[in-house]
C-alpha positions as CSV (number, residue, x, y, z in Angstrom):
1,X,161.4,46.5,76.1
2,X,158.6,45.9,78.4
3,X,155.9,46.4,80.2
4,X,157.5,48.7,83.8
5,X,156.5,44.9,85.9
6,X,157.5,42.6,82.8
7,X,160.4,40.1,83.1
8,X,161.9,38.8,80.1
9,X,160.3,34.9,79.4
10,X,162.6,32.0,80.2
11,X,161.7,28.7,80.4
12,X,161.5,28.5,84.0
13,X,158.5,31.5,83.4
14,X,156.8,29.0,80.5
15,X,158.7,30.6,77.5
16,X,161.9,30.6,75.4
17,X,164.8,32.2,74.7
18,X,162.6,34.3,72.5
19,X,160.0,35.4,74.1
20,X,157.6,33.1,73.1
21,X,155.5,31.2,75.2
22,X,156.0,27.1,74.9
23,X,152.4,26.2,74.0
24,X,150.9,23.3,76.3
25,X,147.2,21.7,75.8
26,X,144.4,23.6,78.0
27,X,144.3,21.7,81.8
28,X,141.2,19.3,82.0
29,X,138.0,20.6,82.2
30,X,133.8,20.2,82.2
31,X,131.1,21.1,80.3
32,X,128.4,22.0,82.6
33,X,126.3,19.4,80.7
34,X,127.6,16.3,79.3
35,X,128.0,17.0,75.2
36,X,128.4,14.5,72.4
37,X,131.5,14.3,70.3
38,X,128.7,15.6,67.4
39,X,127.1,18.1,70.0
40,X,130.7,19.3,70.4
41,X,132.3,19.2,66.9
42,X,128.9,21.6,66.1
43,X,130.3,24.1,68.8
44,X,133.4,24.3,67.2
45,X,131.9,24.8,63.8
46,X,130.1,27.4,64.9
47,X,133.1,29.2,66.7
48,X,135.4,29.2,63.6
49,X,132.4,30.3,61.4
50,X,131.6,33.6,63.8
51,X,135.0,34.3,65.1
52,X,136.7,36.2,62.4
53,X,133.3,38.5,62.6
54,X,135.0,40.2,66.0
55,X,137.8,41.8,64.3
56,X,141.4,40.5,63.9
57,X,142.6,39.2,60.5
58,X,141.5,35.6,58.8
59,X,144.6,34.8,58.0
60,X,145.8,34.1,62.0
61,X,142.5,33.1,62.8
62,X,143.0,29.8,60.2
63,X,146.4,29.3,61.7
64,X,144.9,29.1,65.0
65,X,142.6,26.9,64.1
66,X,145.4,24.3,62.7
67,X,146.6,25.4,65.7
68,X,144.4,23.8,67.9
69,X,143.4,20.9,65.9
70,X,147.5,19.5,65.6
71,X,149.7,18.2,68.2
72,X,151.7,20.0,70.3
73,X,155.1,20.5,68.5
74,X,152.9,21.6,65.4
75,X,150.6,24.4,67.4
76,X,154.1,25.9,68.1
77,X,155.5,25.7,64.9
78,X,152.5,27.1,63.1
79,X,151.8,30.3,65.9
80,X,155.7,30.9,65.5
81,X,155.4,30.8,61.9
82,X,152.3,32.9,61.9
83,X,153.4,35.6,63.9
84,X,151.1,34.8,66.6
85,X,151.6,36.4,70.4
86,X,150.7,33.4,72.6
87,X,149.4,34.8,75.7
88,X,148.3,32.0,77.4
89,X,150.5,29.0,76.8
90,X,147.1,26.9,76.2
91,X,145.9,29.6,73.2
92,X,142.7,30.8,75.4
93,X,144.3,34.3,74.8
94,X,146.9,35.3,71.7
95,X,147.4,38.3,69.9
96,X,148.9,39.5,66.5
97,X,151.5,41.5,65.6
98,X,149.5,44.4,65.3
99,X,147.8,43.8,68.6
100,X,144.2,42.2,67.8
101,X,143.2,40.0,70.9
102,X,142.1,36.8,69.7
103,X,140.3,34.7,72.9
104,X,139.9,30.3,72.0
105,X,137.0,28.8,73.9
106,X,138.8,26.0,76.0
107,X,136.0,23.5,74.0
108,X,138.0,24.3,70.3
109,X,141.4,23.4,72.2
110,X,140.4,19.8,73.7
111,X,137.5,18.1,74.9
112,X,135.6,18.2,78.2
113,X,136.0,15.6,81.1
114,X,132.6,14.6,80.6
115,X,132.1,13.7,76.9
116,X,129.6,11.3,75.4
117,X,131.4,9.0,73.2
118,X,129.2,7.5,70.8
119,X,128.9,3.8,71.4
């Protein structure tokens, strides 16, 4: 049961059998200054320290965080495990099972176009 426009998720719509959506890494994108890998690694920390201080429970926002820091195959093994609604297949949105929105900055899923590697 669904939503009165919903269609069931297929793989041709970006899901599975399911109902879950196949999760893919975030499309390419820029900071609108160029960052350093540290300048960027210190946004991240910053995100996972505030982010369970918007609501939504600990325990799914430390899965999403493995999440987004393992490859592919494992990001959709641990939100399947966790329970974890994937709402956008690149984890920008997701939600719980209870319903709590959680929203990942596209800078804790990969890095910008226009990073500063340390030389």
């Amino acid at each position: 049961m669904g939503c009165a426009g919903s269609t069931p998720a297929t793989k041709e719509t970006g899901g599975s059998s399911d109902g879950t959506k196949k999760v893919r890494k975030p499309k390419p994108w820029k900071h609108p200054q160029p960052i350093t890998v540290a300048q960027l690694r210190q946004m991240r920390d910053e995100f996972w320290d505030t982010a369970p201080h918007y609501g939504g429970q600990k325990e799914i926002w430390d899965a999403l965080r493995v999440a987004s820091e393992s490859e592919v195959s494992h990001a959709q093994a641990i939100v399947e495990s966790a329970g974890i609604i994937v709402s956008n297949a690149d984890l920008t949105l997701c939600y719980d099972e209870r319903g709590a929105k959680y929203e990942l900055p596209k800078y804790v899923l990969s890095e910008p176009t226009n990073l500063i590697r340390d030389s």
